[in-house]
C-alpha positions as CSV (number, residue, x, y, z in Angstrom):
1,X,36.8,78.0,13.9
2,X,35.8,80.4,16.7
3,X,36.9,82.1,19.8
4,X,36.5,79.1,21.6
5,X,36.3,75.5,19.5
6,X,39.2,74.4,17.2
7,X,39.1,71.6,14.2
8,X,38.5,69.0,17.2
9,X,36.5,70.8,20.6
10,X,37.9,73.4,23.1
11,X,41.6,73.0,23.9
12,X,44.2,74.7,25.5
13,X,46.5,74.8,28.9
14,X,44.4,73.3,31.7
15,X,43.9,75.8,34.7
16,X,45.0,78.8,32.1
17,X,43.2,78.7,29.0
18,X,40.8,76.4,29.7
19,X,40.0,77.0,33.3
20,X,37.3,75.4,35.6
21,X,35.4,78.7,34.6
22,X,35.1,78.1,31.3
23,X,34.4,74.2,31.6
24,X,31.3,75.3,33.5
25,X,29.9,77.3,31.0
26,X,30.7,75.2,28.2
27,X,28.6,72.4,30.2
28,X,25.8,75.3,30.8
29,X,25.8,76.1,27.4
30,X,26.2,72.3,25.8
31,X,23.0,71.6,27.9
32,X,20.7,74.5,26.5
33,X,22.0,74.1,23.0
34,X,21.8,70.4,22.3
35,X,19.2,69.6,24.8
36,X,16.7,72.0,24.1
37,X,13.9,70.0,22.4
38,X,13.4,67.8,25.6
39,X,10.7,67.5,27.2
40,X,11.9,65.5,30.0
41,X,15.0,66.4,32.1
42,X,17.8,65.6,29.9
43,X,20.6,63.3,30.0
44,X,24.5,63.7,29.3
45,X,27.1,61.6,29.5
46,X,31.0,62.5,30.2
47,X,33.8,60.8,30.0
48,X,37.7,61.6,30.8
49,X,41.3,60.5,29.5
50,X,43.8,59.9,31.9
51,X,45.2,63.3,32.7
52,X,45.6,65.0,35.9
53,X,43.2,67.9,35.1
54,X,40.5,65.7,34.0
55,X,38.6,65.1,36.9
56,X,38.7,69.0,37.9
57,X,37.3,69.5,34.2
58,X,34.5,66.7,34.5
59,X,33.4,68.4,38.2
60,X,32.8,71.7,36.5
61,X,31.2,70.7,33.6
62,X,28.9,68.4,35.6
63,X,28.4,71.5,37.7
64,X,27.3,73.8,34.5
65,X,25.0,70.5,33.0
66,X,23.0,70.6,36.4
67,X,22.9,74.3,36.8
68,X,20.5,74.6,34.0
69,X,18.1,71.4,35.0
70,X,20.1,68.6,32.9
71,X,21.7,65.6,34.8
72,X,25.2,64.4,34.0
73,X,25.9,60.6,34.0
74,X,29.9,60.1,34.8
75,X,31.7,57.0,32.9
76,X,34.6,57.9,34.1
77,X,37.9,56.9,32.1
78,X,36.7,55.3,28.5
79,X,37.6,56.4,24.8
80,X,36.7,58.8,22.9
81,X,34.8,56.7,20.6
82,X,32.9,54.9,23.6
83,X,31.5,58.1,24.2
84,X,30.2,58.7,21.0
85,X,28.7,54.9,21.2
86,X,27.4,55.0,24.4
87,X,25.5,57.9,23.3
88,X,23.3,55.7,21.5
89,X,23.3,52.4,23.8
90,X,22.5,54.6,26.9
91,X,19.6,56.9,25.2
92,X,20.8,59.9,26.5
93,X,20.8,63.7,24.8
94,X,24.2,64.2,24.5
95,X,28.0,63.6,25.3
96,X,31.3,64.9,26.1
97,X,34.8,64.1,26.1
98,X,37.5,65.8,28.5
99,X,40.7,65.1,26.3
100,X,43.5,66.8,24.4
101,X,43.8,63.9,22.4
102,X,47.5,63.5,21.9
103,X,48.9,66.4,23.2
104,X,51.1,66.2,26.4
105,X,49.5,66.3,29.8
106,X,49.4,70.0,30.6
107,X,46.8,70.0,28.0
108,X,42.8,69.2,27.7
109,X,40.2,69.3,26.1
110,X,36.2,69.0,25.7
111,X,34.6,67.7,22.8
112,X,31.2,67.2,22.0
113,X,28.7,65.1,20.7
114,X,24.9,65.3,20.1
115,X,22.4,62.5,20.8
116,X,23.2,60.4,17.4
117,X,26.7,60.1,18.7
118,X,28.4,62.8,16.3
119,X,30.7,65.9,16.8
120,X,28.7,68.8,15.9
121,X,28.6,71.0,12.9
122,X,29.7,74.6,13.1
123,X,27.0,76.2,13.1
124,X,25.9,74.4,16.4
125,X,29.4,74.9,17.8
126,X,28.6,78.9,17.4
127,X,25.3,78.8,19.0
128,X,27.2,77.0,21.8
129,X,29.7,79.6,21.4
130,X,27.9,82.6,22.0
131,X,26.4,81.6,24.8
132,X,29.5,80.9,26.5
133,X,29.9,84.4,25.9
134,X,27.6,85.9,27.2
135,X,25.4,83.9,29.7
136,X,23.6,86.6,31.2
137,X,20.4,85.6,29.9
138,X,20.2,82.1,31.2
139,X,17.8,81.4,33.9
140,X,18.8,79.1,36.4
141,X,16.2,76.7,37.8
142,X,16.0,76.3,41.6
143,X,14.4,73.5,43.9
144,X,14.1,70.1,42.5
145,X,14.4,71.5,38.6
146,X,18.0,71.2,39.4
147,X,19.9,68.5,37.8
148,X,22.0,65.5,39.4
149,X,24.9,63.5,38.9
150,X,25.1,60.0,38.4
151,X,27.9,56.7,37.6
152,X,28.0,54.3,34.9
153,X,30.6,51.0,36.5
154,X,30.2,49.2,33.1
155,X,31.3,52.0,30.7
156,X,34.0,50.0,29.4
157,X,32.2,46.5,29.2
158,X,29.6,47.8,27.4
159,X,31.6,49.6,24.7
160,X,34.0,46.5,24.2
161,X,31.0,44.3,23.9
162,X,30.7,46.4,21.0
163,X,33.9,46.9,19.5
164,X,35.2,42.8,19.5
165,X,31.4,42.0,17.7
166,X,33.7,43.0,14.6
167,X,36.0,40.1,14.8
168,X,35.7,38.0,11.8
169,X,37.8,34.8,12.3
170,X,40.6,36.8,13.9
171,X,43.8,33.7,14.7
172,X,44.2,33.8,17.9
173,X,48.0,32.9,17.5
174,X,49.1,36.3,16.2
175,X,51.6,38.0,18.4
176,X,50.7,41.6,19.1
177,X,52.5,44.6,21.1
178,X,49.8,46.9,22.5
179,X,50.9,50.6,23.3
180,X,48.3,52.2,25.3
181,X,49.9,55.4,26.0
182,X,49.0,55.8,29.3
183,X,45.6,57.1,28.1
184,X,42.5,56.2,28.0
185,X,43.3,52.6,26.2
186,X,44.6,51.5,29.5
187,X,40.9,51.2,30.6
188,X,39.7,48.8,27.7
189,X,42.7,47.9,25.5
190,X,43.2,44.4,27.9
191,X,39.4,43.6,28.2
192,X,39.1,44.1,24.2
193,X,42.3,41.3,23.7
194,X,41.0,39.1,26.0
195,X,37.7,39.1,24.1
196,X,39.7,38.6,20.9
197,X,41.3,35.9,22.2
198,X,45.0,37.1,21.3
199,X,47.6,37.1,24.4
200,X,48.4,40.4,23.5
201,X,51.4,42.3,25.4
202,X,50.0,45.8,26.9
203,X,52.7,48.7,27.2
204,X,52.3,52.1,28.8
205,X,48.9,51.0,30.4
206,X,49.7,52.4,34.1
207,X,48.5,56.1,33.7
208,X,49.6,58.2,36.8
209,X,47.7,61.7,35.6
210,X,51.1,62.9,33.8
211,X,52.8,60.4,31.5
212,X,49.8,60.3,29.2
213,X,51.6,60.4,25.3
214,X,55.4,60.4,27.0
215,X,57.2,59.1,24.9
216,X,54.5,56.4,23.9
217,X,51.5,56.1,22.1
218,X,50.7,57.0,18.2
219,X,53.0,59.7,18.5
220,X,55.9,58.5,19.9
221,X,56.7,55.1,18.4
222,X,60.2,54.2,18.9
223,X,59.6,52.2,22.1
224,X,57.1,50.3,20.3
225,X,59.0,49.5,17.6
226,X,61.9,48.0,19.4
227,X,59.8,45.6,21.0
228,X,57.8,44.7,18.2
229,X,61.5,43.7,16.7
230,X,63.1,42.5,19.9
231,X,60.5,40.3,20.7
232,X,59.5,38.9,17.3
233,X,55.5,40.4,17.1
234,X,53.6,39.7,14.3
235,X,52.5,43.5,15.0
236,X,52.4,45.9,16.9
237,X,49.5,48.6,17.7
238,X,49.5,52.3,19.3
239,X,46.8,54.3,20.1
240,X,46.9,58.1,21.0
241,X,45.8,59.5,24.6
242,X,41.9,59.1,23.8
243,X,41.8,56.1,21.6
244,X,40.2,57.6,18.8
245,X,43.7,57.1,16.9
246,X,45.3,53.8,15.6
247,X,48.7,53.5,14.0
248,X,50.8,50.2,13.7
249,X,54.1,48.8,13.2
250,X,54.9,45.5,11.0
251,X,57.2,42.7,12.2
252,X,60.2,44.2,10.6
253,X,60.1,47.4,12.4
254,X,58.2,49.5,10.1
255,X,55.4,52.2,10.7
256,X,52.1,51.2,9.0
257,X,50.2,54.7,9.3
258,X,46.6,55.9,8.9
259,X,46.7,56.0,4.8
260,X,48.1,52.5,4.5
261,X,45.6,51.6,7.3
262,X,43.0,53.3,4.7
263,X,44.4,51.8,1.8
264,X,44.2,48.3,3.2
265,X,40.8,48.3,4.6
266,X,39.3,50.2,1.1
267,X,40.9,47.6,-1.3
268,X,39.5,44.6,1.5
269,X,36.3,46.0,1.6
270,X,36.5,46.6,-2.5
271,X,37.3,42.8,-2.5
272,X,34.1,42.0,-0.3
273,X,31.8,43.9,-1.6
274,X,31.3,46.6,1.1
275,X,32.9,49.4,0.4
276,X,30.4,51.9,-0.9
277,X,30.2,54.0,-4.1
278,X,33.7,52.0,-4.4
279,X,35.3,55.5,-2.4
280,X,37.2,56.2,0.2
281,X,37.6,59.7,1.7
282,X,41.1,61.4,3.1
283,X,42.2,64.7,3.5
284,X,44.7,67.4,1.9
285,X,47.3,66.1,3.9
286,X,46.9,62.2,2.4
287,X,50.2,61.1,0.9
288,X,50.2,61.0,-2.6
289,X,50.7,57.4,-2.9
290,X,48.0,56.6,-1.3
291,X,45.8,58.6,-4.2
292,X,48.0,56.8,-6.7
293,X,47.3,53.3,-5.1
294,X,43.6,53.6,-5.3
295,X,43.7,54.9,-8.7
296,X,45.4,51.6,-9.4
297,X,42.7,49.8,-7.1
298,X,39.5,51.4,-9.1
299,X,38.9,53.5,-5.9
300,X,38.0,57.1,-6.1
301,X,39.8,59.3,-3.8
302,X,38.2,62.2,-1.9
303,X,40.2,64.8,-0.4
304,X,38.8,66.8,2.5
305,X,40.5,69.7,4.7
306,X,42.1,68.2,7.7
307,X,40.0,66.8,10.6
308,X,37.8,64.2,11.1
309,X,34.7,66.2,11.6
310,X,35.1,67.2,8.2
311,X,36.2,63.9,7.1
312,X,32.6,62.9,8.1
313,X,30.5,65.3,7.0
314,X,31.8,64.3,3.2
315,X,31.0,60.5,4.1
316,X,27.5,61.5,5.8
317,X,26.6,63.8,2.4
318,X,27.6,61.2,-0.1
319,X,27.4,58.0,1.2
320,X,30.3,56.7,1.7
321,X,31.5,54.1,4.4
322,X,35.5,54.7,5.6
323,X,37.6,57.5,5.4
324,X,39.9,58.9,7.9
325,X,43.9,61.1,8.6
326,X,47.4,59.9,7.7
327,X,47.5,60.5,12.0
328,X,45.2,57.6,12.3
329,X,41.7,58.6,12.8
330,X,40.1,56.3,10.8
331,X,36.0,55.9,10.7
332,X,34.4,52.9,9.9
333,X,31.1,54.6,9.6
334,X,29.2,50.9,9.6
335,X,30.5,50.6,12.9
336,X,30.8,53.8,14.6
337,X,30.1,57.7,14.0
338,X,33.4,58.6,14.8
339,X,37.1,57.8,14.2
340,X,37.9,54.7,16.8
341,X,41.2,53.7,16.9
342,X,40.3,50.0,19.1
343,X,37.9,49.0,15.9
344,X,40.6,50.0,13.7
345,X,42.6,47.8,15.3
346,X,39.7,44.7,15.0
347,X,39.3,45.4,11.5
348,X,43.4,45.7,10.5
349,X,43.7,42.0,12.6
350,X,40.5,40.8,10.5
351,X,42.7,41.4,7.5
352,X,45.9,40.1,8.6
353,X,44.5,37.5,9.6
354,X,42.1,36.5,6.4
355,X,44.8,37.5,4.0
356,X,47.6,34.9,5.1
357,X,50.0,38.1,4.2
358,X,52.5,39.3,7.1
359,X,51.8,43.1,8.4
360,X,54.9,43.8,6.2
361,X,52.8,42.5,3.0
362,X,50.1,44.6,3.5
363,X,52.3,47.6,4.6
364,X,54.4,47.4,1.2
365,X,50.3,47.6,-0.7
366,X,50.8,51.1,-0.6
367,X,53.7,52.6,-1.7
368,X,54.1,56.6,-0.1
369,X,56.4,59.4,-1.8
370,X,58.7,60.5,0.9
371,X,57.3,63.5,2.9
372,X,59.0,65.6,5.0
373,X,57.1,67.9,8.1
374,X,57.8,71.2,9.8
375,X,56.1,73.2,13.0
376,X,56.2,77.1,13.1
377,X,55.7,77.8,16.5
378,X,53.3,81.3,17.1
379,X,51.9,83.0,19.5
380,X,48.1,83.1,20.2
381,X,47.9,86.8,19.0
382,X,48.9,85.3,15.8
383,X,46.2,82.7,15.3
384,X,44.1,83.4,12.0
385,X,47.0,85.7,10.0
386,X,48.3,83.6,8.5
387,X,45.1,83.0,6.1
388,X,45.4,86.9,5.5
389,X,49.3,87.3,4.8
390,X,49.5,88.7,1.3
391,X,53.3,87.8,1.2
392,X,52.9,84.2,2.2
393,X,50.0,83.2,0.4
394,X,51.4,84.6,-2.6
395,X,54.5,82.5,-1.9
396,X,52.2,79.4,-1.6
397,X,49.9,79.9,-4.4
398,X,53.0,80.5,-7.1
399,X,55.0,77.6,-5.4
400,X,52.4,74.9,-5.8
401,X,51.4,76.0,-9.6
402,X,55.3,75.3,-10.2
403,X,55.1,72.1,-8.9
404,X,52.3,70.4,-10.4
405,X,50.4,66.7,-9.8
406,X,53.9,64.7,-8.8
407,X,54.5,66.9,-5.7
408,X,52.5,68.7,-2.6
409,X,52.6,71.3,-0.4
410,X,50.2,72.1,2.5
411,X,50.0,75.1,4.9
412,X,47.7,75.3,8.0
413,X,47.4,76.5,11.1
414,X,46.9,73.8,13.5
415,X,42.9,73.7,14.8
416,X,44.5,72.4,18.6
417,X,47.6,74.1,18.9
418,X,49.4,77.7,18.5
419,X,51.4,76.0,15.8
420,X,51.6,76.7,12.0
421,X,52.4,73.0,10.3
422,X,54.4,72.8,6.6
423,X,54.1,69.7,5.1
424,X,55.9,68.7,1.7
425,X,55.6,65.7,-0.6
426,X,57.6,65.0,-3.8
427,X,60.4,61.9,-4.7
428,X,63.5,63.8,-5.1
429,X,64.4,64.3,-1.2
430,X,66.9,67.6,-1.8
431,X,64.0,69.2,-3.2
432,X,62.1,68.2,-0.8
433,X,64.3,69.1,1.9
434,X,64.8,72.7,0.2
435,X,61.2,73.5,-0.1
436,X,60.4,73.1,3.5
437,X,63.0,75.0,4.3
438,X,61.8,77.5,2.0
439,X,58.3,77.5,3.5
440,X,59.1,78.0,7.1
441,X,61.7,80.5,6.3
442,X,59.2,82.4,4.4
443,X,56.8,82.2,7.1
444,X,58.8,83.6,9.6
445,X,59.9,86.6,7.8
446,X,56.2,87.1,7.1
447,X,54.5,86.7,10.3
């Protein structure tokens, strides 16, 4: 990671550490890096999540894209994936994303993608990077090199056209709970059910530029899973600010999260034939059980570090189809070029409703070792010591030699957040309770 990008774009504070300023030169700089093979005047596309800063962030990044002879096409509020497809659909050279993703609203982002719809590697991110700064070398067109700003009105149709073309024989009596979170969803989560043809009920859809993740959405579930319960649902479905996240909750109540989503989908496509090089990539913080249930399933298991880009790049170098996060990015890669939490919906329903199983059934597939989670909060003078802390990572390394292949621990510093996270699998809870406990305490001494 750099000064500037984390695991998943810029982020930070809107207004303080990611100020209109630097929005403008990350648009400069975006336009010369990705668009610099054109010979035409290039095209980029933004869209925006529901928060209050977004629209100050899209004005000043539009503002950097024409400053340097591109032309930036507004969709206004969409999902993160849409962006990424609309990429493609719309022929243009590039396209961001204004969106802290799940983080409250005081927060945004700006993520990127290049021309085939994809986040970009690192080594693109630091050319982007080090012209951010240092931009005194850029010369600025004049006259009528400068660019212009344009608006799409049927953003949203056109990327649900897309999404519900992955229906297969979806019954159209199922009775789903939608949780929009106030984010992006709230612009294509109702036109995507109708196409279904489920009556689904939509929560948290009325986004007023600060409830955006409040106590809603993939994060907070608790209010989803009340209704789910109260009212009977076959199941429910929560997506994060942007979309690009899908978690859900069976009829009884319980959480079905991204590795059972994973586990489900890989043993389907197994089953049809799809599922290629019979894999199906996670990350270091996938529960155990979920390796253990596609060992049982003839599935190999590929672990990744955590985030989807890197998720991706594993899937892109060896040819496999699906992999995604325990948080609920999940990528269909036959579908889309980045996690989409509206297809993963689609393709969960597809199975539900070919399988004649309830949600609870296919939750119970995968059987998870109980895990327990801690944050250690830091400052941002603090980011990048912990890698570099002879105490802790002494700790770590002698810890997880002790505790073998029936137990985890994982320690990383958060790519979107000052945060350290501590996360600990194993099925004897005290222990488990004891070596988190452990780990944080250690951490904190340390740092």
């Amino acid at each position: 990671m750099g000064k500037f990008f984390g695991t998943d774009g810029v982020r930070g504070v809107a207004n303080r550490e990611l100020t209109c300023e630097l929005a403008m030169k990350i648009g400069k700089a975006a336009a010369l890096v990705l668009t610099r093979n054109c010979s035409y005047i290039p095209k980029i596309l933004i869209g925006k999540d529901t928060r209050i800063s977004s629209d100050m962030l899209e004005s000043a990044l539009l503002a950097g894209i024409c400053s340097v002879g591109a032309n930036g096409v507004s969709l206004g509020v969409v999902p993160t994936p849409a962006v990424s497809y609309l990429v493609k659909k719309y022929n243009a050279d590039a396209g961001i994303m204004i969106s802290a993703s799940h983080n409250s609203f005081e927060f945004n982002g700006i993520k990127l993608f290049n021309k085939s719809g994809y986040k970009l590697s690192d080594e693109v991110e630091n050319e982007i990077e080090k012209i951010i700064s240092d931009d005194s070398e850029i010369k600025l067109p004049i006259s009528e090199k400068i660019g212009s700003i344009s608006y799409v009105k049927t953003a949203t149709d056109d990327y649900v056209d897309y999404i519900s073309s992955a229906k297969k024989n979806i019954n159209t009596n199922l009775k789903v709970a939608v949780d929009c979170a106030n984010g992006s969803a709230s612009a294509t989560a109702g036109k995507l059910f109708d196409k279904l043809g489920i009556n689904a009920t939509i929560l948290f859809s009325k986004p007023n530029g600060i409830n955006i993740n409040e106590n809603c959405g993939s994060t907070h579930l608790e209010n989803l899973v009340s209704f789910v319960k109260e009212n009977n649902c076959d199941m429910g479905i929560a997506f994060d600010g942007d979309a690009d996240r899908c978690l859900c909750v069976d009829e009884k109540g319980e959480v079905i999260d991204g590795d059972a989503i994973l586990g489900i989908c890989a043993k389907n496509m197994k089953e049809e034939g799809t599922l290629k090089n019979d894999t199906l990539v996670g990350t270091i913080m996938s529960n155990l059980g979920l390796k253990e249930f596609c060992e049982n399933n003839d599935i190999n298991f590929v672990e990744t570090k955590v985030g989807d880009r890197y998720v991706l790049e594993n899937m892109l170098e060896n040819d496999y189809n699906i992999g995604g996060e325990q948080s609920g990015h999940v990528i269909f890669l036959d579908y889309s070029t980045t996690g989409d939490g509206e297809l993963t919906a689609v393709q969960i329903l597809n199975i539900l409703s070919s399988s004649n199983f309830s949600a609870s059934k296919l939750n119970s597939m995968v059987k998870k070792y109980p895990q327990k989670s801690a944050t250690v909060n830091i400052e941002l003078s603090q980011k990048g010591l912990l890698e570099n802390n002879i105490e802790i990572q002494k700790y770590l390394k002698e810890t997880k030699e002790k505790l073998g292949s029936k137990a985890k621990l994982v320690v990383r510093e958060s790519g979107t957040e000052p945060k350290i996270r501590v996360m600990a699998e194993c099925d004897d809870n005290e222990f488990l309770e004891n070596l988190v406990n452990k780990t944080v305490e250690i951490i904190k001494n340390n740092l």
